[in-house]
N, C-alpha and C positions, 0 to 999 in steps of 0.2 A: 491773736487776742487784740481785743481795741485799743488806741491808741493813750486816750481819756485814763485822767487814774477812776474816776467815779467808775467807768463803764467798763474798764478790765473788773475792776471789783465785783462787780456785778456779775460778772460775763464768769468770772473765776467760780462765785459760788454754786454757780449752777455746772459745770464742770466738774466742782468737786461731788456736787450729787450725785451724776453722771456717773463717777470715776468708780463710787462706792456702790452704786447699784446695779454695775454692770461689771464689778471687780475686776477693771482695769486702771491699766498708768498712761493716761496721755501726754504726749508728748505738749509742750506751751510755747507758739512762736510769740514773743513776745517782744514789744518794740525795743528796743536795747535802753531807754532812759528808765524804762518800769524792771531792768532785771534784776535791780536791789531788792526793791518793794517785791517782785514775785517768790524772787527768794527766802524772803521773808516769811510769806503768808504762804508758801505752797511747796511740800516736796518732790512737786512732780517733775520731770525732765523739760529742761529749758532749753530752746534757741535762740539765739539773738536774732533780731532782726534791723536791717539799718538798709535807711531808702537816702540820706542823707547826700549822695553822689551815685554814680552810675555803678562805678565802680563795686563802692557798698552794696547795692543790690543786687547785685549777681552773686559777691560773694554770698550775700543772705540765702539768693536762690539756690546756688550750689550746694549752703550746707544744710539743707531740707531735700533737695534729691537725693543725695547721698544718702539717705536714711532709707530708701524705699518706701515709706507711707502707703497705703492703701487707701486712705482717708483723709481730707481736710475739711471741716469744718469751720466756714467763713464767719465769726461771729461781728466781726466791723462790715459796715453798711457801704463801704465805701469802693466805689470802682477798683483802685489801685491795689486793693488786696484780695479782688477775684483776678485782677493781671497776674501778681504774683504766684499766686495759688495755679492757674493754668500754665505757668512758664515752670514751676516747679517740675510737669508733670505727672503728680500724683492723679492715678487715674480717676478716683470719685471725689466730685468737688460741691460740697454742699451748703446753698446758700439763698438769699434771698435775691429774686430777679426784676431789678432795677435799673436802669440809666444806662442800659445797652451792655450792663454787666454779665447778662441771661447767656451768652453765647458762651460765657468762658465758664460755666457750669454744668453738670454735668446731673446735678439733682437741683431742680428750681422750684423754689416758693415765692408762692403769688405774696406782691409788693404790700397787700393788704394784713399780711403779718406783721407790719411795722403800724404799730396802730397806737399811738400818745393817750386812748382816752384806757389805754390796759397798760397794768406795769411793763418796765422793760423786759425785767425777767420773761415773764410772756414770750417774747420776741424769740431770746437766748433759747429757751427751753425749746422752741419748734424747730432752729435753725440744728440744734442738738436731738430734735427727737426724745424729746422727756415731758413726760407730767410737767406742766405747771404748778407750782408751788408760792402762796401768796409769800409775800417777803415780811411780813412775821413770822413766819412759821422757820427761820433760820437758827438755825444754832451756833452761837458766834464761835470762830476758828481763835482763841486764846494765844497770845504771841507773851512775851519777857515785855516787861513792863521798865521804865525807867523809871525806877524808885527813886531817884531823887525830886522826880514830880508827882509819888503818890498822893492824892486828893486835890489838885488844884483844877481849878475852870478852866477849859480851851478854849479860846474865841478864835473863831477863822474868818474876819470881816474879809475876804475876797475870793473872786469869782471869777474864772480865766473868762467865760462868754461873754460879761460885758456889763453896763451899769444897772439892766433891768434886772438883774439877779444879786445889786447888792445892796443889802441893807445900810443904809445909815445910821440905824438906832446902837452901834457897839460903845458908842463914848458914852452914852445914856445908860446902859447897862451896866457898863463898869462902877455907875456912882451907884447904881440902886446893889450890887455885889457885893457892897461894903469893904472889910475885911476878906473876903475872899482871895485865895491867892491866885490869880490869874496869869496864865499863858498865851501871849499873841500866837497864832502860827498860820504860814501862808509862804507864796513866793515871795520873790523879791519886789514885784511888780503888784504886790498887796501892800507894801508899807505903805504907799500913799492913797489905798483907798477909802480911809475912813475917816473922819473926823474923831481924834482919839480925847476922851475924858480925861480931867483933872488927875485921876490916878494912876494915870498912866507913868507920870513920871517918880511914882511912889515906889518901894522897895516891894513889894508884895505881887507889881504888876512886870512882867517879862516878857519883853518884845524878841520874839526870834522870829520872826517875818522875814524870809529870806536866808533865814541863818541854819538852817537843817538840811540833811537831805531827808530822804523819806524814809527810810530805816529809825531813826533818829524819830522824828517827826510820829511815827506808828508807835513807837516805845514809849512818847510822852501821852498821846490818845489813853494810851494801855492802862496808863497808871491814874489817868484823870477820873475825877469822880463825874464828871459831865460833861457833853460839848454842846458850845450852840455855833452854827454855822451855816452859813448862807449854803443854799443847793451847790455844792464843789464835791471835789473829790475827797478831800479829807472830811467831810460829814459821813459819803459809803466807807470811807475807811473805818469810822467813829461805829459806823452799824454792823461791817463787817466783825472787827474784833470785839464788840459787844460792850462797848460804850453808852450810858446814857448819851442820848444826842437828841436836839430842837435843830429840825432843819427848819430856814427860812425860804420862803418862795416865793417871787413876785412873778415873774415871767414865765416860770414854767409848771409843771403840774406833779402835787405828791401823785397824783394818781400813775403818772408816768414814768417817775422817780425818788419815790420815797425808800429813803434809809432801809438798811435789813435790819432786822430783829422787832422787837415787842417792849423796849426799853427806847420807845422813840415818842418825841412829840411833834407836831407839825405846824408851824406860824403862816400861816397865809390867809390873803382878803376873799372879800365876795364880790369884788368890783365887776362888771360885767365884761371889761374889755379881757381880763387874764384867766385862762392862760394865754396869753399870745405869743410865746415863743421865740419873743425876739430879741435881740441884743440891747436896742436900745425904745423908750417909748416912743412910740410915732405922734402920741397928744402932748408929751412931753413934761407931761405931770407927775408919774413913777407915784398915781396915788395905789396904785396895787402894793407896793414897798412902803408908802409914807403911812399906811391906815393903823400897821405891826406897830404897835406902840411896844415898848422894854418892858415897860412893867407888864406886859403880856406874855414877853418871850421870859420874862424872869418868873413869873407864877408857873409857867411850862413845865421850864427847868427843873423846879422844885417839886413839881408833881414824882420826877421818875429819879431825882437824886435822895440816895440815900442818906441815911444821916451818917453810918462811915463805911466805904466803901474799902473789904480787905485785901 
């Protein structure tokens, strides 16, 4: 499974399609930081996986052979996990044939599967052999809500790839939010990416930016009556378990990575340079980010929140 919490999320639901329309239980190698989160969102058999030392890795590879598999299913893009997959063993290995990775598979799809101007899903679904299915058409998987945040706004101002994906406009929004009761949530390495509003230091506004793990973090999604958040992983978590959500986009494209479900909105410009995919502006203007005024991302919002969400 990918590495990404946005793109295990992703990569999961179309597995679980998979699972039900093929009525089987797949087994989930799963990076060992997301085995909270999967456990979470999914009952199906987990392995840990850890690349962290040499050591770690083999024990990872050992306890995947040990299993006999007939089948793996490469759903990350990345060399290092058609290595592992062919050191496993497991005699069919099926994935996508990129960057000299081709030789350790054993079923190969042309690199032109991986194509940004189609959703991701797209991708998952070929390297899985399923129907595509637009990412509206999800049915969000329901988890335990943490009732002590029923009905308040989630803001997730950060973005692990880099400044082109994060909005500025979250201290703006907080004043147009009024009384709303709001939840910061993010890594640790989000507390200082935004320039945080006057409200913030108010009783009503809740900074746990760094202060969660992800179990925690999915329980507070659950109960919120909205999220707005920059293209991260905790926006597909917001689509996954069926959250209103406004993803934000400057650098990369809804078309590539838009939220699951049908209870979503999308904030992004018509500047010519984006989507350009890249970590940081190369003109250096981030006017694909600066165009998203609040009071745009706040009219969004209201479009798909309900007035009480039970």
């Amino acid at each position: 499974m990918p590495n990404w919490i946005g793109d295990f999320v992703l990569a999961l639901s179309v597995v679980e399609r998979m699972a039900m329309h093929r009525g089987i239980r797949p087994t989930l190698i799963v990076p060992r930081w997301l085995i909270e989160l999967a456990n979470l969102l999914t009952d199906f058999p987990i392995i840990a996986y850890d690349r962290d030392s040499r050591n770690q890795w083999r024990a990872s590879r050992r306890r995947v052979a040990r299993r006999k598999f007939e089948s793996i299913y490469l759903l990350p893009f990345s060399f290092s996990s058609a290595w592992f997959a062919f050191w496993t063993g497991i005699p069919r290995r099926r994935g996508i044939r990129k960057d000299g990775r081709g030789i350790l598979l054993t079923e190969r799809l042309k690199p032109s599967v991986r194509d940004r101007s189609r959703h991701l899903l797209a991708e998952y679904c070929a390297v899985l052999d399923m129907e595509y299915r637009a990412p509206d058409r999800w049915e969000p998987k329901l988890i335990e809500a943490f009732e002590k945040y029923r009905g308040c706004v989630v803001l997730c101002p950060g973005a692990t790839y880099g400044p082109a994906k994060r909005w500025d406009g979250f201290g703006e929004l907080e004043e147009l939010l009024g009384d709303e009761r709001i939840v910061l949530l993010g890594t640790e390495g989000d507390a200082d990416a935004y320039e945080k509003g006057p409200l913030s230091a108010r009783s009503h506004v809740e900074d746990l930016t760094g202060k969660t793990g992800l179990a925690k973090a999915a329980g507070i999604i659950a109960a919120a009556k909205a999220v707005v958040s920059n293209d991260s992983g905790l926006m597909h978590l917001a689509g996954y378990i069926g959250t209103p959500v406004v993803g934000i986009f400057g650098s990369t494209s809804p078309r590539w990575t838009r939220p699951l479900g049908n209870a979503v909105r999308i904030a992004c410009s018509d500047e010519s340079c984006s989507p350009c995919f890249e970590r940081e502006c190369r003109f250096g203007h981030y006017d694909c980010l600066k165009s998203i005024t609040a009071m745009r991302v706040r009219d969004l919002m209201e479009e798909i929140t309900p007035a009480k969400r039970a």
